[in-house]
Biopython code that builds the backbone (N, CA, C, O; Angstrom):
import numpy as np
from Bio.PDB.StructureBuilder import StructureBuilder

atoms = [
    (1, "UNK", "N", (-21.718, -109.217, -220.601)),
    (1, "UNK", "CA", (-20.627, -109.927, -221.225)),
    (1, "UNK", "C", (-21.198, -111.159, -221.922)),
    (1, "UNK", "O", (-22.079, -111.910, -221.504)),
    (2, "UNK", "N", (-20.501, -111.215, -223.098)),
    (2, "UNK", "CA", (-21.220, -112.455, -223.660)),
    (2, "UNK", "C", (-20.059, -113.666, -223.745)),
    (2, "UNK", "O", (-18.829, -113.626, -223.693)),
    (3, "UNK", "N", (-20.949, -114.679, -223.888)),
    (3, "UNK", "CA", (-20.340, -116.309, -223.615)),
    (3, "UNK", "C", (-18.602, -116.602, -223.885)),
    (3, "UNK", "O", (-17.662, -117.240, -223.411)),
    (4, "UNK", "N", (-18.980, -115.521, -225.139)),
    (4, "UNK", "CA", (-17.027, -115.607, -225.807)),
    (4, "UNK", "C", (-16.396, -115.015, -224.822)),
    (4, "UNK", "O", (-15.183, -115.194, -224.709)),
    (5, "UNK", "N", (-17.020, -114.285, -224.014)),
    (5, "UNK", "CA", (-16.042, -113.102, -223.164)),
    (5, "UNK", "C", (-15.119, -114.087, -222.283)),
    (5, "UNK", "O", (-13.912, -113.918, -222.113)),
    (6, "UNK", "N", (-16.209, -115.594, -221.524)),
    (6, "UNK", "CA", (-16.212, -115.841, -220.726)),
    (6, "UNK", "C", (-14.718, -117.364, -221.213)),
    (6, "UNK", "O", (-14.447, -118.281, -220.438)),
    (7, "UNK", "N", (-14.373, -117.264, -221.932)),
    (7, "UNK", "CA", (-13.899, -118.489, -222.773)),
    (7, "UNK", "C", (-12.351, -117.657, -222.969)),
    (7, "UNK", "O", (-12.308, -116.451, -222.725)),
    (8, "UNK", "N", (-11.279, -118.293, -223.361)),
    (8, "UNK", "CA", (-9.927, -118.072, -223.904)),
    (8, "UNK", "C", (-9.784, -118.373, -225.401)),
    (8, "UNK", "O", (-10.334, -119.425, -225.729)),
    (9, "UNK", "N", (-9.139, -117.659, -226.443)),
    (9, "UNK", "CA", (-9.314, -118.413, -228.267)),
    (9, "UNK", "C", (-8.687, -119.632, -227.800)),
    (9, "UNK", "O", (-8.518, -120.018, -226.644)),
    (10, "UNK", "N", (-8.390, -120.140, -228.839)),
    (10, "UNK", "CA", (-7.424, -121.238, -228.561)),
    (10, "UNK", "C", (-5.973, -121.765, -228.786)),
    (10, "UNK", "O", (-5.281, -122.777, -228.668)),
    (11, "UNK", "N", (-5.917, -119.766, -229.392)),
    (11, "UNK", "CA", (-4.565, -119.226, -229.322)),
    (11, "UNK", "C", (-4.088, -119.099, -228.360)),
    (11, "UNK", "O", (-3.049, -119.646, -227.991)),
    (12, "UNK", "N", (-5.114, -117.947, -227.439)),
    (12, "UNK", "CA", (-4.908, -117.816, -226.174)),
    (12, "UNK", "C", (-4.181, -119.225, -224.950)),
    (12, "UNK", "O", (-3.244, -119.425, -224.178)),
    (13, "UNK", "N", (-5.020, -119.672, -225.330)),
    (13, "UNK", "CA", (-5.017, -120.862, -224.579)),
    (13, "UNK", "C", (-3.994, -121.773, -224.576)),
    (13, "UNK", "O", (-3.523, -122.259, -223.548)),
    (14, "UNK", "N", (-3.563, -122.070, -225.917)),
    (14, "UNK", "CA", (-2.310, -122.694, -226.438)),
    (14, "UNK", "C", (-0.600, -122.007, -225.707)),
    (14, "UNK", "O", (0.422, -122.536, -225.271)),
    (15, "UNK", "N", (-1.058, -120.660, -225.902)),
    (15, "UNK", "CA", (0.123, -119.829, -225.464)),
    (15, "UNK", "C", (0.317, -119.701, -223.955)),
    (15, "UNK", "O", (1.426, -119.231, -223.703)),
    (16, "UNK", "N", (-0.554, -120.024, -222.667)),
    (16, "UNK", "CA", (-1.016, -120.041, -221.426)),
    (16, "UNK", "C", (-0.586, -121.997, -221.136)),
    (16, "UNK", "O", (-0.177, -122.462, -220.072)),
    (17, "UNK", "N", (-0.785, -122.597, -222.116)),
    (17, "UNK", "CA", (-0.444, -123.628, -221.646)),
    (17, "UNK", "C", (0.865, -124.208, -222.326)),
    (17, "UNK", "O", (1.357, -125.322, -222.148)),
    (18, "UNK", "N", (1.315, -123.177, -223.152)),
    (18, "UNK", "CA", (3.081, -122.968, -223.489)),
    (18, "UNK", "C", (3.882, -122.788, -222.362)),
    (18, "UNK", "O", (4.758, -123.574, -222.002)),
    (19, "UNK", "N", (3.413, -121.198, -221.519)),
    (19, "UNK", "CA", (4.058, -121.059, -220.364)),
    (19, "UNK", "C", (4.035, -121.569, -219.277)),
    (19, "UNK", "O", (4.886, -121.229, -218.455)),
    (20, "UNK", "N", (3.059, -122.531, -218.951)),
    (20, "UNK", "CA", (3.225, -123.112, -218.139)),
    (20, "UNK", "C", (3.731, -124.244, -218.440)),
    (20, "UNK", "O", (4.018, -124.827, -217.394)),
    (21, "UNK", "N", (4.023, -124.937, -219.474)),
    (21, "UNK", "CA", (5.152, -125.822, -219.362)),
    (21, "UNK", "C", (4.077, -127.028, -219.751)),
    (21, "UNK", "O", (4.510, -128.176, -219.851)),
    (22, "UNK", "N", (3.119, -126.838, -219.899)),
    (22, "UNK", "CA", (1.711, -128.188, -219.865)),
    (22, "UNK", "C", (2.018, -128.860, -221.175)),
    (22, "UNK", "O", (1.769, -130.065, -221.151)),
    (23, "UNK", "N", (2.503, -128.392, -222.338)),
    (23, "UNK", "CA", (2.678, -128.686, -224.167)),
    (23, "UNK", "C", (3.783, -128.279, -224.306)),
    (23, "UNK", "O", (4.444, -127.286, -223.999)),
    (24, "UNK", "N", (3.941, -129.528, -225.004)),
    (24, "UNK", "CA", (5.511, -129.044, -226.013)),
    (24, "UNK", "C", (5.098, -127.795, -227.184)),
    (24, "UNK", "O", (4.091, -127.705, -227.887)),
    (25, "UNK", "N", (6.205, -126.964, -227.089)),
    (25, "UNK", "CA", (6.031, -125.726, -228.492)),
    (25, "UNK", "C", (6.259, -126.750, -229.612)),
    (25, "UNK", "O", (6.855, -127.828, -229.605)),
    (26, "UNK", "N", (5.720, -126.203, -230.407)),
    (26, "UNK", "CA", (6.240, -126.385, -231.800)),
    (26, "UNK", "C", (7.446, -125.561, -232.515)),
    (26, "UNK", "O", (7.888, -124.450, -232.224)),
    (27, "UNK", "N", (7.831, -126.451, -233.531)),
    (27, "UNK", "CA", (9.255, -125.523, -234.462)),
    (27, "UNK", "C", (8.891, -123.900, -234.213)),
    (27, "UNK", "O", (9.667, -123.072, -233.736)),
    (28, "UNK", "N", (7.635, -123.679, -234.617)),
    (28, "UNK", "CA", (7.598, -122.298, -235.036)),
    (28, "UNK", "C", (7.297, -121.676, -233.591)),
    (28, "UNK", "O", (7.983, -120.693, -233.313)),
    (29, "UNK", "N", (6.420, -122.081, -232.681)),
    (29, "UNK", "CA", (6.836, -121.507, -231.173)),
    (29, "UNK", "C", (7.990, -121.335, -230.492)),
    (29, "UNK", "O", (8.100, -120.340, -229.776)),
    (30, "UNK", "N", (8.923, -122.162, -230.585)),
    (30, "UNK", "CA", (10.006, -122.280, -230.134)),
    (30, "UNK", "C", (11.096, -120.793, -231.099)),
    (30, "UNK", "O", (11.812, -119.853, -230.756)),
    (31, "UNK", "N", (10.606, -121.399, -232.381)),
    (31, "UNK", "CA", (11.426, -120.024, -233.098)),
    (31, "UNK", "C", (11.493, -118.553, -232.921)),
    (31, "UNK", "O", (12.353, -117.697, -233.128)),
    (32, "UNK", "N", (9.513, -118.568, -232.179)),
    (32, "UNK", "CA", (9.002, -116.940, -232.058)),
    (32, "UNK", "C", (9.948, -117.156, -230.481)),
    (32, "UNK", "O", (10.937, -116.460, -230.249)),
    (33, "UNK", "N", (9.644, -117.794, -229.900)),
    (33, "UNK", "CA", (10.633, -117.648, -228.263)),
    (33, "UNK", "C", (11.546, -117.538, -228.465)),
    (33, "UNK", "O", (12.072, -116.845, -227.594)),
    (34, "UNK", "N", (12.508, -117.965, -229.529)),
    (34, "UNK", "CA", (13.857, -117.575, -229.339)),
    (34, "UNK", "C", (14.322, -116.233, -230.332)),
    (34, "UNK", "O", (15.428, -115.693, -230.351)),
    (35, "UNK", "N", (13.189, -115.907, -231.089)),
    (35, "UNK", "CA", (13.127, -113.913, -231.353)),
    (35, "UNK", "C", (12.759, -113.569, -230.433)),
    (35, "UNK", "O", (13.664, -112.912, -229.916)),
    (36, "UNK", "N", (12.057, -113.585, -229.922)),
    (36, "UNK", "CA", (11.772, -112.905, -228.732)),
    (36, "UNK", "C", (12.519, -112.730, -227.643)),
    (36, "UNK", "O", (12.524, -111.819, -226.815)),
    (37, "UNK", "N", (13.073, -113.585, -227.725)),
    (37, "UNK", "CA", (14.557, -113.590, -226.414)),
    (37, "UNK", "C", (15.524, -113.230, -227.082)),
    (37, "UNK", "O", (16.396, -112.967, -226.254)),
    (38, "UNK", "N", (15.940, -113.041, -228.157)),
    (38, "UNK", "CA", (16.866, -112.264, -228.841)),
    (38, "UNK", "C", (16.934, -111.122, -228.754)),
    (38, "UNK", "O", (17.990, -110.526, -228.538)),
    (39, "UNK", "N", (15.215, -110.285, -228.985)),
    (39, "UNK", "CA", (14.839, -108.894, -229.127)),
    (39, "UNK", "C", (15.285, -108.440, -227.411)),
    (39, "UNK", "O", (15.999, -107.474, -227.141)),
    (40, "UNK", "N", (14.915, -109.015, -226.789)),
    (40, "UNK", "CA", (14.786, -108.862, -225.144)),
    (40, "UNK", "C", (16.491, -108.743, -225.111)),
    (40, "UNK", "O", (16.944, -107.610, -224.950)),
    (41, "UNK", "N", (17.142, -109.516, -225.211)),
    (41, "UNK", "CA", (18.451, -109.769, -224.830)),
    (41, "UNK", "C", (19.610, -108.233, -225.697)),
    (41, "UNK", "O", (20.702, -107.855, -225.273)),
    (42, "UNK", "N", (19.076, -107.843, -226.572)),
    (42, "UNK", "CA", (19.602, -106.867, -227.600)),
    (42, "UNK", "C", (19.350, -105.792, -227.073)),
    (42, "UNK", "O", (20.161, -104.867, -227.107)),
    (43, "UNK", "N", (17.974, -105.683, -226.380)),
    (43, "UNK", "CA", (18.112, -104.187, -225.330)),
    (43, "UNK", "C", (18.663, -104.354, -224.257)),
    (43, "UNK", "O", (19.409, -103.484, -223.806)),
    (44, "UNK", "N", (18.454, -105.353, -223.693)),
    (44, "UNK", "CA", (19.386, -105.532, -221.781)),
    (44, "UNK", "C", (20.896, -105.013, -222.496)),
    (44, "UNK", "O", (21.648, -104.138, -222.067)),
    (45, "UNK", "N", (21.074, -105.946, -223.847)),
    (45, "UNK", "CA", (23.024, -105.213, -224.057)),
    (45, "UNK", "C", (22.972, -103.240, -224.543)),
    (45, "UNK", "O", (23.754, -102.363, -224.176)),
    (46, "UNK", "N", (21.920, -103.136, -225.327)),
    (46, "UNK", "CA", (21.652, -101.295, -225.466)),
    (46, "UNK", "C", (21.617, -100.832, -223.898)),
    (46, "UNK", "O", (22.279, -99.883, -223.477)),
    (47, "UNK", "N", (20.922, -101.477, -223.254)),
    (47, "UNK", "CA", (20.870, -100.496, -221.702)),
    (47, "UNK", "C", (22.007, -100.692, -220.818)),
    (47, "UNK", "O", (22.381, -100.096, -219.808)),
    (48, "UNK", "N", (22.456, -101.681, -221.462)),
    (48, "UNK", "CA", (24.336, -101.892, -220.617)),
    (48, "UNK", "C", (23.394, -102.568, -219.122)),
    (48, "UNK", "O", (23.296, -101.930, -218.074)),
    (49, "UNK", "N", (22.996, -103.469, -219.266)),
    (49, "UNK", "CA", (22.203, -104.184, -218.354)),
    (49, "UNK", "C", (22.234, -105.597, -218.520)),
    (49, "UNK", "O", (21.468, -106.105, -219.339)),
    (50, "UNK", "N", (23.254, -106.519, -217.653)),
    (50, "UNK", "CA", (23.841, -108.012, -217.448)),
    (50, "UNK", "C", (22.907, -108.716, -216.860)),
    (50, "UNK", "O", (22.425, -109.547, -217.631)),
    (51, "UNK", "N", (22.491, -108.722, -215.889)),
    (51, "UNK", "CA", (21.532, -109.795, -214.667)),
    (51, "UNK", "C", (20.230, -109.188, -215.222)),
    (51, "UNK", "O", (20.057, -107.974, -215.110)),
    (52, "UNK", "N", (19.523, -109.782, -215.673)),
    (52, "UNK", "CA", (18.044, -109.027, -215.578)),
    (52, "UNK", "C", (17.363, -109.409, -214.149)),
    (52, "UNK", "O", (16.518, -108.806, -213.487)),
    (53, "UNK", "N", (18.094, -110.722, -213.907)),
    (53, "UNK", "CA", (17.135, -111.113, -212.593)),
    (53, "UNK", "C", (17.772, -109.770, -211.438)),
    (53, "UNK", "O", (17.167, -108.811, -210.958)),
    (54, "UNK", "N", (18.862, -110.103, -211.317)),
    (54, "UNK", "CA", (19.616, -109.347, -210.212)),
    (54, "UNK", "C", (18.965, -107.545, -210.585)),
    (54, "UNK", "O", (18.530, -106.879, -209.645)),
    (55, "UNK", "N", (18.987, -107.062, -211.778)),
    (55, "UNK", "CA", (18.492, -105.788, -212.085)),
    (55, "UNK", "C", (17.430, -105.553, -212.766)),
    (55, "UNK", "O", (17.196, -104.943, -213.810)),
    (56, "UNK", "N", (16.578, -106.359, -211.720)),
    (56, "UNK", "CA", (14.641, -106.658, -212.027)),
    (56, "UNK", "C", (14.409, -105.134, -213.197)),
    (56, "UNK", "O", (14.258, -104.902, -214.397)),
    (57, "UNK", "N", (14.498, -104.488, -212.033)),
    (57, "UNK", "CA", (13.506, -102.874, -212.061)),
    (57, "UNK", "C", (14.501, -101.913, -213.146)),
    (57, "UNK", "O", (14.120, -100.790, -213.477)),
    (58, "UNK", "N", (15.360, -102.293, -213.477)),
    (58, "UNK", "CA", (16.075, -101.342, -214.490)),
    (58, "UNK", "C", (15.491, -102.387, -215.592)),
    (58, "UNK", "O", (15.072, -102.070, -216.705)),
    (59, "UNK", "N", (15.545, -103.590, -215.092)),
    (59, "UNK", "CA", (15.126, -104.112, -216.972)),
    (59, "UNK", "C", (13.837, -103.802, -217.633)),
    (59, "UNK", "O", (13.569, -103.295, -218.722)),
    (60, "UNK", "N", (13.200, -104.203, -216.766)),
    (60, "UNK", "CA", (11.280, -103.615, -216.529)),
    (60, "UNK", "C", (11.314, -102.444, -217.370)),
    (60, "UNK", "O", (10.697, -102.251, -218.417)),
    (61, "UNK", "N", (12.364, -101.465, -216.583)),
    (61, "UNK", "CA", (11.740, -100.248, -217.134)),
    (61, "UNK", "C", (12.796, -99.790, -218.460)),
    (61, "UNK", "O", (12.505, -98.863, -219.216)),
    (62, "UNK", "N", (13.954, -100.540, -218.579)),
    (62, "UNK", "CA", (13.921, -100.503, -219.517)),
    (62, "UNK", "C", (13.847, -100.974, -221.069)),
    (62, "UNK", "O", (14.141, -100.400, -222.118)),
    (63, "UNK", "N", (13.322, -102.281, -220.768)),
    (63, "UNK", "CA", (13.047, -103.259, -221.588)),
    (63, "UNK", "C", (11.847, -104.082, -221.426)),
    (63, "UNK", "O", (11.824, -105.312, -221.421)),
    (64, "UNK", "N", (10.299, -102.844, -221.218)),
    (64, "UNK", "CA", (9.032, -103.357, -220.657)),
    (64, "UNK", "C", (8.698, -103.665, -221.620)),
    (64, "UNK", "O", (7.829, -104.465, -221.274)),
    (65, "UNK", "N", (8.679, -103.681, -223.642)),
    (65, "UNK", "CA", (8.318, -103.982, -224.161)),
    (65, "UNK", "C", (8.836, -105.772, -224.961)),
    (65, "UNK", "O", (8.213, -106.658, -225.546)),
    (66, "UNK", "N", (10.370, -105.550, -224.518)),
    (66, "UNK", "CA", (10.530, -106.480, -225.121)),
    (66, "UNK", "C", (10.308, -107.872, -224.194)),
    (66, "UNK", "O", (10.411, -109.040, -224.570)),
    (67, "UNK", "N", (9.971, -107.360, -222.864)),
    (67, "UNK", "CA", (10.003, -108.554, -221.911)),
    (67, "UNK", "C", (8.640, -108.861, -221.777)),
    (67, "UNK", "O", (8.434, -109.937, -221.215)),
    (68, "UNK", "N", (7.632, -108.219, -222.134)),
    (68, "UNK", "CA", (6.704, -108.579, -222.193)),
    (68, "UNK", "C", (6.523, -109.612, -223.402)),
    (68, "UNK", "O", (5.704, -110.523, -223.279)),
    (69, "UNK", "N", (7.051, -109.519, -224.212)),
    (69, "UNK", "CA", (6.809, -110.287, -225.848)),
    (69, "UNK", "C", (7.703, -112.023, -225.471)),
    (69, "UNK", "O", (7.338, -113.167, -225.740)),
    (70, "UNK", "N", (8.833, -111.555, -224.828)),
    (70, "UNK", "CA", (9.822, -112.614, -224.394)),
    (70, "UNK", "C", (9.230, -113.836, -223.344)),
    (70, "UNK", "O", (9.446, -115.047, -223.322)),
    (71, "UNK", "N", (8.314, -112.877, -222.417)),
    (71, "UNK", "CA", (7.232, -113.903, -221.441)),
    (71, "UNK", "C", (6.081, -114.668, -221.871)),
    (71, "UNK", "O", (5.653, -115.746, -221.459)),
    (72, "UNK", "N", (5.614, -113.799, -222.896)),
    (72, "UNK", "CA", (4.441, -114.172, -223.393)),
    (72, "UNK", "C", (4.762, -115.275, -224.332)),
    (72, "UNK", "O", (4.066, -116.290, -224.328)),
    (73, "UNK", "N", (6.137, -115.095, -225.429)),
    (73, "UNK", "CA", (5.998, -116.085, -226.195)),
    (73, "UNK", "C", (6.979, -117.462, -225.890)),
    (73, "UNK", "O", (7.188, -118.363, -226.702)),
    (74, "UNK", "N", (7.637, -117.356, -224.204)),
    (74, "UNK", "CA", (8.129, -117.934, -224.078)),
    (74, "UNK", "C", (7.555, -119.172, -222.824)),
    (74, "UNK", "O", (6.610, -118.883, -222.089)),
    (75, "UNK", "N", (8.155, -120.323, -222.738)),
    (75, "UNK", "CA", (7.807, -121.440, -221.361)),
    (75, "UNK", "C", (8.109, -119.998, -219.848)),
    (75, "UNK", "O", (8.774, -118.966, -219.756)),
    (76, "UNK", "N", (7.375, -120.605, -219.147)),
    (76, "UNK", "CA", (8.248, -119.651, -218.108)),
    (76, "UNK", "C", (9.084, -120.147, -217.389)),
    (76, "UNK", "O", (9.494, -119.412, -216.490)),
    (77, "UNK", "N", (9.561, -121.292, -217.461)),
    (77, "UNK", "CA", (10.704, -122.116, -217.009)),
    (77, "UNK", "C", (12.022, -121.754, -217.973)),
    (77, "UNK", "O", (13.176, -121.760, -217.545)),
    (78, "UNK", "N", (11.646, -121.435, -219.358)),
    (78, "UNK", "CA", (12.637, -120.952, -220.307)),
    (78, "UNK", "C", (13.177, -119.687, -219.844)),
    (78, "UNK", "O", (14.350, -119.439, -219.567)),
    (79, "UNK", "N", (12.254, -118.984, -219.799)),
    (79, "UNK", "CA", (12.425, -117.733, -219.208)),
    (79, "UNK", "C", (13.306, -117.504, -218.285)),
    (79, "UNK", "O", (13.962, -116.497, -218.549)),
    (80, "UNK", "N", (13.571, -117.961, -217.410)),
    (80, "UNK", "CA", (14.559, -117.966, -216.351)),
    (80, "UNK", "C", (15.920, -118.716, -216.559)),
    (80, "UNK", "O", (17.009, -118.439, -216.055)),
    (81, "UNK", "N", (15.558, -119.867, -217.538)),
    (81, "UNK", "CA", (16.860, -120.377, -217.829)),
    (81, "UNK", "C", (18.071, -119.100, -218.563)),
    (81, "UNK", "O", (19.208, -118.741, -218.254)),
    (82, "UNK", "N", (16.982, -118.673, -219.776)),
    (82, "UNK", "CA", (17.874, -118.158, -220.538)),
    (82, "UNK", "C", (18.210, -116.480, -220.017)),
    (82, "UNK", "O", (19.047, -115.679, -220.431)),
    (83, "UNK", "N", (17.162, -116.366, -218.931)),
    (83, "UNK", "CA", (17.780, -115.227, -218.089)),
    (83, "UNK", "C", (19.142, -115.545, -217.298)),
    (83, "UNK", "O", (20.196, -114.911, -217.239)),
    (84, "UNK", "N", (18.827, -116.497, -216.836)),
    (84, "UNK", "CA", (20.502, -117.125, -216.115)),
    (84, "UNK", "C", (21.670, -117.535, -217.030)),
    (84, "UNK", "O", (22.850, -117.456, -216.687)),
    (85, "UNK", "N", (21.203, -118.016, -218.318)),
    (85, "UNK", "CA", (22.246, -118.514, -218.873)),
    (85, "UNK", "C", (22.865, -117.431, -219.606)),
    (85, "UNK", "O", (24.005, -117.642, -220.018)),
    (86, "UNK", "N", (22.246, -116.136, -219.883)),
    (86, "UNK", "CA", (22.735, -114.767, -220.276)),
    (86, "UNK", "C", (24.218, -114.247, -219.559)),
    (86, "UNK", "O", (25.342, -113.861, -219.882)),
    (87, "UNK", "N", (23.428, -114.509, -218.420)),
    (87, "UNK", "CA", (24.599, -113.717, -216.846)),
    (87, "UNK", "C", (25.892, -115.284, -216.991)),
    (87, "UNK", "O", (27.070, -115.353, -216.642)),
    (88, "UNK", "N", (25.284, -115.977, -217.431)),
    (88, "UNK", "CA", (26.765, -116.676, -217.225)),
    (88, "UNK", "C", (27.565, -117.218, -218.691)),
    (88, "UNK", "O", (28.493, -118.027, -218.688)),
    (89, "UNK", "N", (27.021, -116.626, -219.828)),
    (89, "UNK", "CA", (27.581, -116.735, -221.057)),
    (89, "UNK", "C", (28.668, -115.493, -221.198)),
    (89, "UNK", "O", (29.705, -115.347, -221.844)),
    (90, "UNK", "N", (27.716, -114.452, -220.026)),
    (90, "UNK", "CA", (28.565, -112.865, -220.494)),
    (90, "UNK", "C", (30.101, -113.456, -219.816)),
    (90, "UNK", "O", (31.191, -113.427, -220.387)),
    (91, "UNK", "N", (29.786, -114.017, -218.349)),
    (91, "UNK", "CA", (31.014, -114.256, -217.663)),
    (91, "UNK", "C", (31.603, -114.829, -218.573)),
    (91, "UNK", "O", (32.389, -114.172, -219.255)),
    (92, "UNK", "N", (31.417, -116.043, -218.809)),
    (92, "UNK", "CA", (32.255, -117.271, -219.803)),
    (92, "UNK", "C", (33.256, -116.590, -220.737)),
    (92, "UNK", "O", (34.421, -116.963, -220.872)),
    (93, "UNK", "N", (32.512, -115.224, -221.570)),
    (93, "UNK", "CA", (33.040, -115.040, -222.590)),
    (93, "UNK", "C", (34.630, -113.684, -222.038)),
    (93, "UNK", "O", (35.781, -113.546, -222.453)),
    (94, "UNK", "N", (33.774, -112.956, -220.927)),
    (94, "UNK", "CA", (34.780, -112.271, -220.141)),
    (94, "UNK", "C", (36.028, -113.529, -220.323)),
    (94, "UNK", "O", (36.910, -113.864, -221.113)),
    (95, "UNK", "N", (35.477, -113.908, -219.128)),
    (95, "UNK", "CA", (36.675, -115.115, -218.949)),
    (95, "UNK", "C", (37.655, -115.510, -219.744)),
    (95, "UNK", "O", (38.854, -115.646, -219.501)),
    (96, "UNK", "N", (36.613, -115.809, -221.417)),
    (96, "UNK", "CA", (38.087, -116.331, -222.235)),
    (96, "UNK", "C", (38.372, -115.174, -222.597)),
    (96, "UNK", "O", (39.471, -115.048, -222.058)),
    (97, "UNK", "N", (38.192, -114.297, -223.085)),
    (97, "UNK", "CA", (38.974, -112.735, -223.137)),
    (97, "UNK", "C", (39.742, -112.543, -222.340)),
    (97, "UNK", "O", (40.642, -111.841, -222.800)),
    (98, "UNK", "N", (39.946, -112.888, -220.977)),
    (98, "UNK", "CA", (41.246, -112.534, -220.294)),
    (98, "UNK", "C", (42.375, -113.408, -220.382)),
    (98, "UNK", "O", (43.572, -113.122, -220.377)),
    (99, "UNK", "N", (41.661, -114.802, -220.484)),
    (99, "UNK", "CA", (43.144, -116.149, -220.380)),
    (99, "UNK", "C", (43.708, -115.659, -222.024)),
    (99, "UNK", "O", (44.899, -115.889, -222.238)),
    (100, "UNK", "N", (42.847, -114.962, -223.240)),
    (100, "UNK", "CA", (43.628, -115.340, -224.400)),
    (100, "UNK", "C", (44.488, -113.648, -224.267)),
    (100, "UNK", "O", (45.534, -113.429, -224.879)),
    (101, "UNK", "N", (43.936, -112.790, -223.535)),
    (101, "UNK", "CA", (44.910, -111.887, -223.116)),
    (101, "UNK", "C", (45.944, -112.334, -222.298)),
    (101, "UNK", "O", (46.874, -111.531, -222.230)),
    (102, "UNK", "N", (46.096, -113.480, -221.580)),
    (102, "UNK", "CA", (47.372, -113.740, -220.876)),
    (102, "UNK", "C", (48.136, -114.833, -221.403)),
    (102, "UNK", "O", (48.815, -115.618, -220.741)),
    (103, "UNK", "N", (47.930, -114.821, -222.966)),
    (103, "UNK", "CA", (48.381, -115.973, -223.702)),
    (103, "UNK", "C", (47.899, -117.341, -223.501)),
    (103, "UNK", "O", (48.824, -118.141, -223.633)),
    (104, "UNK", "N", (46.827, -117.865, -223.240)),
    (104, "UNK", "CA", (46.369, -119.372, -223.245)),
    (104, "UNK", "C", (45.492, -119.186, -224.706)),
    (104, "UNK", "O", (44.772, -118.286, -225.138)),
    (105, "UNK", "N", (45.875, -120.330, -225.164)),
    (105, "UNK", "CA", (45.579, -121.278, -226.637)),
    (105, "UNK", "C", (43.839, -121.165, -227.132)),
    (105, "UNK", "O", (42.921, -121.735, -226.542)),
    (106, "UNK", "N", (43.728, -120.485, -228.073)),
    (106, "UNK", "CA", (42.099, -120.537, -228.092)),
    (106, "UNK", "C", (41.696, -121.514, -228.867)),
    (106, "UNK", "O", (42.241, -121.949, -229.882)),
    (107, "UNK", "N", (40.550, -121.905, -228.269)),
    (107, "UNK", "CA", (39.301, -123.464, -228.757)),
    (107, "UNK", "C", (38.362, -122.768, -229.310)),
    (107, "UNK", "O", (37.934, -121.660, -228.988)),
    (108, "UNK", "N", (37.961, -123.672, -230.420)),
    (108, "UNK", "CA", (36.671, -123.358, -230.865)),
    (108, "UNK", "C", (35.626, -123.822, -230.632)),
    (108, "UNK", "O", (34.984, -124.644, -231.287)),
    (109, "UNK", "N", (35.296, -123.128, -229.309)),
    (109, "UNK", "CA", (33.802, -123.587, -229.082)),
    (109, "UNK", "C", (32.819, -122.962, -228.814)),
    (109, "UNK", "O", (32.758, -122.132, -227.907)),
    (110, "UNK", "N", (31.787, -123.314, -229.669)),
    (110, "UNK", "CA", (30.491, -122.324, -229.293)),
    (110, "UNK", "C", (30.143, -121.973, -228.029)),
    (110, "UNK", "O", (29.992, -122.795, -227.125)),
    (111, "UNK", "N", (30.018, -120.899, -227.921)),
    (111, "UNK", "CA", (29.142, -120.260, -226.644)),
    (111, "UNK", "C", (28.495, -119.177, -226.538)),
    (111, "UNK", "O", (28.756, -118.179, -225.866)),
    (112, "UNK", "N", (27.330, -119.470, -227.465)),
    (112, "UNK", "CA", (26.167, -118.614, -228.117)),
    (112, "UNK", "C", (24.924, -119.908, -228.380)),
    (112, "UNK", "O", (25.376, -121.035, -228.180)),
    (113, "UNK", "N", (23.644, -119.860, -228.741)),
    (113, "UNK", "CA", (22.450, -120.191, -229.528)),
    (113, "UNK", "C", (22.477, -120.021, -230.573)),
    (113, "UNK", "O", (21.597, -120.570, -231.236)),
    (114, "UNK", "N", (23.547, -119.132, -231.310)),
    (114, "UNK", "CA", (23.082, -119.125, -232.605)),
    (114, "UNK", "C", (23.992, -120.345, -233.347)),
    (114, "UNK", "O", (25.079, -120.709, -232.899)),
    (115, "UNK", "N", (23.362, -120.915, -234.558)),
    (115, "UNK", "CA", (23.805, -121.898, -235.588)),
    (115, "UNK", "C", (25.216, -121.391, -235.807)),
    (115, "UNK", "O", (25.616, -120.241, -235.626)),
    (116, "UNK", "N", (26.064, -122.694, -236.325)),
    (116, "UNK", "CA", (27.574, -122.052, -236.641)),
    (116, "UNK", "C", (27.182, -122.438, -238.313)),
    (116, "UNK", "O", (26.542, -123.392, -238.756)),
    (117, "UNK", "N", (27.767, -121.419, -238.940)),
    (117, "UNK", "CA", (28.183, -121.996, -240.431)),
    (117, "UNK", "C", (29.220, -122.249, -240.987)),
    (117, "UNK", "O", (29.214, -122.681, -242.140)),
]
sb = StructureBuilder()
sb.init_structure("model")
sb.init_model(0)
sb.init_chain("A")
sb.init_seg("    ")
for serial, (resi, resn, name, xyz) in enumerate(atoms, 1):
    if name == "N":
        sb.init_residue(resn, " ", resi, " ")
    sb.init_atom(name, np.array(xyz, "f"), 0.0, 1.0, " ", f" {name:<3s}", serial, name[0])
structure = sb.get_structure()
């Protein structure tokens, strides 16, 4: 093995000390993490799959590609947030779907990541 073998790029390295939380991302890190958690989040809804935490092994297997891209380009503290904040955006939105089915007044308020225009 030679010397490079023994070393990380400094891509590598950058992205290892993304997930661990050691450096702030930049605009454009932060942007690839939040495609990447988009792509991830778009199959958990194709596989009809809510909790990824709670349904580890169905997501794994069925969303091993996009969760791999989602870990890698994401903090791993992010990672879990926006795994949790998934399972409780789906509720939220249940939720107001039933009060505006029982006639209560709808607000406009975001409850998504994406930009409003």
């Amino acid at each position: 093995m030679g010397i490079l073998g023994l070393f990380q790029s400094e891509s590598d390295k950058r992205a290892s000390e993304i997930r661990a939380g050691a450096v702030v991302p930049t605009r454009a890190e932060r942007k690839r993490c939040w495609e990447a958690r988009d792509d991830y989040f778009a199959c958990l809804d194709a596989s009809g799959i809510v909790d990824p935490l709670k349904d580890e092994k169905k997501a794994a297997k069925a969303c091993a590609h996009e969760s791999t891209q989602f870990e890698r380009d994401c903090a791993t503290q992010w990672v879990t947030y926006f795994k949790k904040w998934r399972v409780q955006d789906i509720q939220k939105k249940a939720r107001l779907k039933e009060l505006e089915a029982q006639g209560a007044n709808k607000l406009d308020v975001a409850t998504d990541f994406t930009a409003r225009k």
